[in-house]
N, C-alpha and C positions, 0 to 999 in steps of 0.2 A: 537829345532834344531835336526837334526836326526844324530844317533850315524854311525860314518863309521867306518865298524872292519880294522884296519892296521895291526896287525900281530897275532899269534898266538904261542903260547909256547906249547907241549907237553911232557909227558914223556915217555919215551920207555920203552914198560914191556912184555917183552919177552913170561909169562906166558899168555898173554891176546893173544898173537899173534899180539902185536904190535911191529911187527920187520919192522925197518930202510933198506930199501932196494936200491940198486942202479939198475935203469931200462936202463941206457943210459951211459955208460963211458965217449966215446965220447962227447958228451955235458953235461957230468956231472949233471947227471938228478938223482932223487930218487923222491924216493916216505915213507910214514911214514904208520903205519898201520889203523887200523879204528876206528875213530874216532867223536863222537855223535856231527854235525853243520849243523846248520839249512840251509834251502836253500838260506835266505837274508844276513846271517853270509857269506856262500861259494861265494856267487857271488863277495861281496865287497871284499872279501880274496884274491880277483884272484891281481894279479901285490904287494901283499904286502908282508911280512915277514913272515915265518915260522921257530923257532927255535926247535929241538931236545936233549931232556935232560935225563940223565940216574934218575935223581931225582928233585925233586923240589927247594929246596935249592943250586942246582949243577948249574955251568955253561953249557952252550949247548956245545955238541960235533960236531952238523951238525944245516947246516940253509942254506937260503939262498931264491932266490923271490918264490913265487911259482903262478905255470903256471896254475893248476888245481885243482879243490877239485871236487871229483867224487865216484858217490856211484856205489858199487865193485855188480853185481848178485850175489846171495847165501850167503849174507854177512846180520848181522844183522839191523833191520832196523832203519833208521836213523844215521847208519855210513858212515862216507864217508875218502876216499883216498886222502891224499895231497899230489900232485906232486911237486917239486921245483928244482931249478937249484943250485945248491949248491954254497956256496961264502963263503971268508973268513970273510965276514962280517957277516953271521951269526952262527958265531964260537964265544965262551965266553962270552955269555949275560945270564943275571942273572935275574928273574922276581922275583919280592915279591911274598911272599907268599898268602896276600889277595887276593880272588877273584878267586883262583883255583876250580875245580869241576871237578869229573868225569878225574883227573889228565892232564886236560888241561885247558890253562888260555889264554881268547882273548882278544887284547889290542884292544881298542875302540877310536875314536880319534871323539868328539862333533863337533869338525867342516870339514864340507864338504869338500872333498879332489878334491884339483882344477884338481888333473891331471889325476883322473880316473871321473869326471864327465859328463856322458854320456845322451842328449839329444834323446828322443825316439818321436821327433814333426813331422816325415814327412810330408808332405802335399796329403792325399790320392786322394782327391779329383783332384792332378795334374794328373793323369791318365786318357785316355781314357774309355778304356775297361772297361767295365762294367757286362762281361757276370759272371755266377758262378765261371767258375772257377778262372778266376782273383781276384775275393775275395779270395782265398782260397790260390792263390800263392803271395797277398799282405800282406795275413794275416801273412803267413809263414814269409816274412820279416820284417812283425812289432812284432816278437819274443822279446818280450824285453830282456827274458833270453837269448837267443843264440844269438843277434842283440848284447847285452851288452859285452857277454863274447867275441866277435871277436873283436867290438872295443879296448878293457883293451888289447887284447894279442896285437892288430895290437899296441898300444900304449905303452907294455912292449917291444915289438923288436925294434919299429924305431925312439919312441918319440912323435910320429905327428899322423896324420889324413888326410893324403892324398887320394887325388882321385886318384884310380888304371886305371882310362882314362888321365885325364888330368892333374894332379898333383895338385889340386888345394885345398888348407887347410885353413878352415874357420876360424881358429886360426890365421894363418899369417896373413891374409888379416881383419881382425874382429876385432883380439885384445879376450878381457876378451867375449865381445859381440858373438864370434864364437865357442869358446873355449866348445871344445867336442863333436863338431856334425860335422855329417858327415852320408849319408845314406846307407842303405844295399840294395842289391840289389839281385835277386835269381836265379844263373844262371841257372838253369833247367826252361827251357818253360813251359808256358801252359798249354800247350797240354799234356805234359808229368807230370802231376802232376794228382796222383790218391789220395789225401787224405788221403793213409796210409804210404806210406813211410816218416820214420822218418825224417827231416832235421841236414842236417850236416852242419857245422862251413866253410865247406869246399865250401861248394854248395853258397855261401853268397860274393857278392864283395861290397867290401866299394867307394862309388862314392860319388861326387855332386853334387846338385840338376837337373844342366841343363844336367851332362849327365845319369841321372838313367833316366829322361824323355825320351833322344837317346835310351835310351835302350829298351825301350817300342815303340819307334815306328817305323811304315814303317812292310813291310814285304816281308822276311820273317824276323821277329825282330834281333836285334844285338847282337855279343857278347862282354862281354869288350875287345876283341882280335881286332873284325872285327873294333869295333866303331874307337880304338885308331890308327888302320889303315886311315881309313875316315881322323880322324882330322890331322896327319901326311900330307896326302894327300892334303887336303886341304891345 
């Protein structure tokens, strides 16, 4: 059964440059310094616990979900940046001392965590288009890394997995059967896709089967703006 990480303990050591930083007041955002996590470790990290401890034996001073684990430019390789939302709940936790390293310790949890589990099955073949560049702007959406981490975040703010057309969640309507799918969609065109520019979390809408198909067709193709108008309309 495959292990999913749920939180992570660090310690704060001033001398390494591992200082506790506040990036956001307002939403009470921080970030912790850098830190050696594998890319499969950050990904399942995203929606889980991070706690901040001045020692190992010490209760944590700062905690709370975090949003992001990201690797900093000019930073040594293999560290990366944990972003978090700060909470009282992860104030005064205490981890054992077994299983620390590199003075941080990941809590592991053997069984699959039902409410970040994220299905990456669309159906490619429901597409038309067939020319190059539509592989290459379907491929962009079948990112599993960036396809996953917009899922976990749309799942850390609202709960759910709704379709940003039509509201529709394969969990409500599915049960255990729906539970975590939902497709991405790539709102840059076609035409407008040269292969180098990098993909953003941002450029990605979460939809449902029948309307990422709306999205693709007809021309000139739709946006989730134009389509949610249509169906209103209708």
């Amino acid at each position: 059964m495959p292990r999913i990480a749920q939180a992570i303990h660090v310690v704060e050591k001033t001398k390494d440059k591992q200082i506790l930083r506040c990036v956001s007041h307002s939403r009470d955002e921080w970030e912790t310094g850098y830190w050696v996590v594998g890319a499969s470790t950050a990904e399942s990290l995203l929606g889980g616990m991070v706690y901040v401890h001045h020692g190992q034996n010490l209760p944590s001073h700062k905690g709370g979900t975090i949003i992001d684990v990201y690797y900093e430019a000019g930073t040594a390789k293999g560290r990366k940046v944990i972003r978090f939302l700060a909470s009282q709940s992860g104030e005064g936790k205490i981890a054992v001392k077994q299983g620390w390293g590199n003075e941080r310790k990941v809590v592991w949890n053997d069984v699959p965590s039902q409410k970040f589990r994220i299905k990456n099955d669309d159906d490619e073949s429901a597409f038309p288009e067939g020319a190059k560049k539509f592989k290459l702007h379907y491929a962009r959406e079948r990112d599993s890394a960036l396809t996953r981490r917009a899922k976990q975040l749309r799942l850390l703010n609202t709960g759910k997995l709704e379709c940003e057309v039509c509201k529709f969640d394969f969990t409500r309507e599915f049960g255990d059967h729906g539970e975590g799918f939902i497709e991405a969609h790539h709102n840059i065109p076609v035409s407008k896709l040269d292969g180098k520019t990098k993909t953003k979390m941002t450029d990605l809408a979460l939809v449902c089967s029948n309307c990422h198909r709306m999205l693709h067709r007809g021309k000139p193709l739709a946006t989730v703006a134009s389509l949610t108008a249509i169906r209103h309309e209708g």
